[in-house]
Backbone bond lengths (Angstrom), bond angles and torsions (degrees), N, CA, C in turn:
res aa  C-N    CA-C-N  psi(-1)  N-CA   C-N-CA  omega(-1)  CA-C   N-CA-C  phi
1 X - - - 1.450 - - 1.524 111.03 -
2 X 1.175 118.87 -49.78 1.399 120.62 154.10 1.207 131.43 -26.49
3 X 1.186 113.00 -66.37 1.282 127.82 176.61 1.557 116.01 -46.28
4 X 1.245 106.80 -48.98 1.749 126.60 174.05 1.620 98.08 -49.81
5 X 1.032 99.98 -65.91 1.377 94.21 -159.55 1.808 122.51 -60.91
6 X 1.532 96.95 -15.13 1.747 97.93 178.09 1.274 106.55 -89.22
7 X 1.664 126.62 -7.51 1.435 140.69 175.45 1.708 89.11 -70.39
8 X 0.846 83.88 -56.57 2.151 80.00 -157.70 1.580 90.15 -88.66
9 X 1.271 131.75 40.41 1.821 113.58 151.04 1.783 79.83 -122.65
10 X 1.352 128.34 -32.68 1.097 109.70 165.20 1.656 138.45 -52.84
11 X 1.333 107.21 -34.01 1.373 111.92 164.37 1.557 121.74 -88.37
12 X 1.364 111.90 -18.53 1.624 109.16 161.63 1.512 115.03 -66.86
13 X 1.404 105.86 -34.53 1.758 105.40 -178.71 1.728 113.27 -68.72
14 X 0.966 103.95 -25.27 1.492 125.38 179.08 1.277 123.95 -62.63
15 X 1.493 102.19 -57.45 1.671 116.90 165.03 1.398 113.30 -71.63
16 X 1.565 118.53 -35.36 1.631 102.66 166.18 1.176 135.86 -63.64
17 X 1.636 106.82 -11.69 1.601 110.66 169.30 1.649 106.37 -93.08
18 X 1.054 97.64 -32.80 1.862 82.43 168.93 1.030 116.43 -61.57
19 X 1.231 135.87 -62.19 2.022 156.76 161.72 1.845 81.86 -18.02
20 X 1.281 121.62 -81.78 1.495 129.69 -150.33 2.159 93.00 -51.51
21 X 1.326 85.55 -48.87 1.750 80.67 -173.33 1.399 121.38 -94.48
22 X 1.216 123.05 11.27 1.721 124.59 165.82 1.354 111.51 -106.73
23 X 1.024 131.60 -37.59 1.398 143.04 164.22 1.619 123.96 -29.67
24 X 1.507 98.51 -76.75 1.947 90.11 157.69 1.527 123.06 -69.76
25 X 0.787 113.58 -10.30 1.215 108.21 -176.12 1.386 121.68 -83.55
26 X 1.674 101.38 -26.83 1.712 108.41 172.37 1.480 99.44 -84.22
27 X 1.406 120.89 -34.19 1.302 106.05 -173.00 1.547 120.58 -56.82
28 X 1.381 119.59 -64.90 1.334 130.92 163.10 1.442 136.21 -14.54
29 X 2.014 83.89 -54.19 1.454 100.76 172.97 1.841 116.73 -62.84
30 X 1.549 88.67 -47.87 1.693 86.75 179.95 1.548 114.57 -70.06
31 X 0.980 112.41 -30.56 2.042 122.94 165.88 1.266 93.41 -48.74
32 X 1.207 141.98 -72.70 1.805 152.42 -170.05 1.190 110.64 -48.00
33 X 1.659 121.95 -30.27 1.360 128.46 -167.63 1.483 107.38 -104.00
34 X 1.929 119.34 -21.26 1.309 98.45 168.27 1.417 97.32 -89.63
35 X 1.155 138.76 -51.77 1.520 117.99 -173.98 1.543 119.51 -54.21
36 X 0.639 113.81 -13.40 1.754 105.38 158.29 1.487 137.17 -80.11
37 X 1.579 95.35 -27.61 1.433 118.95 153.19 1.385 99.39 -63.58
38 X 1.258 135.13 -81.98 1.650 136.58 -167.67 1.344 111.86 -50.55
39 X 1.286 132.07 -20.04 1.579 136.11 -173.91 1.427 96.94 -110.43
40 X 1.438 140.23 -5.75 1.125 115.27 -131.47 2.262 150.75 -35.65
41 X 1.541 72.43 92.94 1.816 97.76 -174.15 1.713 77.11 -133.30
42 X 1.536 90.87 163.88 1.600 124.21 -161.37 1.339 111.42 -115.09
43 X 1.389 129.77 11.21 1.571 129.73 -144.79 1.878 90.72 -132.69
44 X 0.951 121.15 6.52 1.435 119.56 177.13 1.744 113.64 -93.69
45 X 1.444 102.80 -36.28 1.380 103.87 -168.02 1.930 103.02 -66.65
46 X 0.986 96.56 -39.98 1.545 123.25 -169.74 1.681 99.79 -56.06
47 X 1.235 108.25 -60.01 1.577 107.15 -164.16 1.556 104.63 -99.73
48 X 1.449 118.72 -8.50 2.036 114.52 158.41 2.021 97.62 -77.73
49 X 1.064 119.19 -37.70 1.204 108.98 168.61 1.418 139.77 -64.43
50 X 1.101 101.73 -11.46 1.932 116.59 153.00 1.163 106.70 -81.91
51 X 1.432 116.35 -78.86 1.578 103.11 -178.44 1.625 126.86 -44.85
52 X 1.428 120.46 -25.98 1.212 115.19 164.04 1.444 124.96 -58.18
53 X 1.863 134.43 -41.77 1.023 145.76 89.25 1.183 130.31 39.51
54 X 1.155 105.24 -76.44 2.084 115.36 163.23 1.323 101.32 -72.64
55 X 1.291 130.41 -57.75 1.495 125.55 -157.25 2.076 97.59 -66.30
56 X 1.166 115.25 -34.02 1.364 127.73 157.42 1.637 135.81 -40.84
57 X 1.097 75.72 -37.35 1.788 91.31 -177.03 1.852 101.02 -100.31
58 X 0.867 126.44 -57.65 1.374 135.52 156.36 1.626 125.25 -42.57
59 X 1.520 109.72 -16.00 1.402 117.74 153.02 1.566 102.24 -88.10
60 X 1.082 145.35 -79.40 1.106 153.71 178.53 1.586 127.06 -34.68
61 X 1.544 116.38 -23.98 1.155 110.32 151.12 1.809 132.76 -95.70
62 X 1.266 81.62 -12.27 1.802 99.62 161.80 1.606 116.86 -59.15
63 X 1.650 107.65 -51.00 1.031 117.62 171.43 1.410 120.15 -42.97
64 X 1.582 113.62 -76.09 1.327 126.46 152.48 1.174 126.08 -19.27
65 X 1.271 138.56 -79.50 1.289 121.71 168.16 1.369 112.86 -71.43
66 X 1.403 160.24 23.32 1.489 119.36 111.83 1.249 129.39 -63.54
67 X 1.680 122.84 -19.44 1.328 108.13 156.52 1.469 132.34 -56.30
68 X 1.293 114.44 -53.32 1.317 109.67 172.87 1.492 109.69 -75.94
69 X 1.310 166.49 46.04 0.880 165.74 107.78 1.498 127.47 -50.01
70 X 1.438 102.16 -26.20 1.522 125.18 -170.60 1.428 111.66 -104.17
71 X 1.573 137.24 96.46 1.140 110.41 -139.43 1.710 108.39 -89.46
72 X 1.448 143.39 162.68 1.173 150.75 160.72 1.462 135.72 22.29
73 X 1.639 78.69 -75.63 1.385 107.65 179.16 1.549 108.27 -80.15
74 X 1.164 122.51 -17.81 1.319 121.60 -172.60 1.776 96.82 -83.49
75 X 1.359 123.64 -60.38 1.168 154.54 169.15 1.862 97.12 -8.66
76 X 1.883 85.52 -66.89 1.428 108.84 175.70 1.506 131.03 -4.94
77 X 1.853 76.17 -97.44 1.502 125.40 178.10 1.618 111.85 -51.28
78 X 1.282 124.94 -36.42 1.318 137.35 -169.27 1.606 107.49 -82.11
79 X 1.996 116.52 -43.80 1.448 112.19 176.75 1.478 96.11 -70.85
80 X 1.832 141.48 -45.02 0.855 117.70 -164.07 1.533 127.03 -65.93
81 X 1.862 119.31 -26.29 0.778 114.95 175.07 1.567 125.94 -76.11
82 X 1.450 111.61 -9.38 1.757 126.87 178.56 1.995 86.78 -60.67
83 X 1.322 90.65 -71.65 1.463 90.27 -167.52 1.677 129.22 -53.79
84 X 1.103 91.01 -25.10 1.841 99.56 159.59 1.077 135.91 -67.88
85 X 1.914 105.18 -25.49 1.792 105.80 149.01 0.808 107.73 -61.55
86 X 1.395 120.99 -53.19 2.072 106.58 -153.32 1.602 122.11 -53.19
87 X 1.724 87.66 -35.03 1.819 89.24 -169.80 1.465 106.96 -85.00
């Protein structure tokens, strides 16, 4: 049961860095793609899609270091006791 459970905070941590870095990046992009439609010029999708990109990467290492900031054992002790309310 243990074991399970560090499988699936491993794949939740996983998907939150995907979530953190696909997220702006579609947004931007699709922001870039109606204003280029509304302006029609071609140079918006291109350069909201970097900044979506940066704002991406800058979520994702934020993320990251509050994980590692928090150390292990603390990490630990804190999911095991979440889950000891629930049950």
């Amino acid at each position: 049961m243990k074991y399970n459970r560090n499988v699936y905070q491993a794949l939740i941590m996983i998907t939150q860095f995907g979530i953190n870095m696909l997220v702006p990046i579609l947004l931007c992009s699709f922001a870039g793609m109606f204003i280029d439609h509304k302006l029609g010029t071609s140079a918006w999708t291109v350069v909201l899609f970097f900044v979506g990109a940066l704002a991406g990467f800058t979520n994702v290492f934020r993320f990251a270091k509050k994980i590692y900031e928090t150390p292990a054992s603390t990490r630990r002790r804190r999911t095991e006791k979440e889950y000891e309310k629930k049950d």
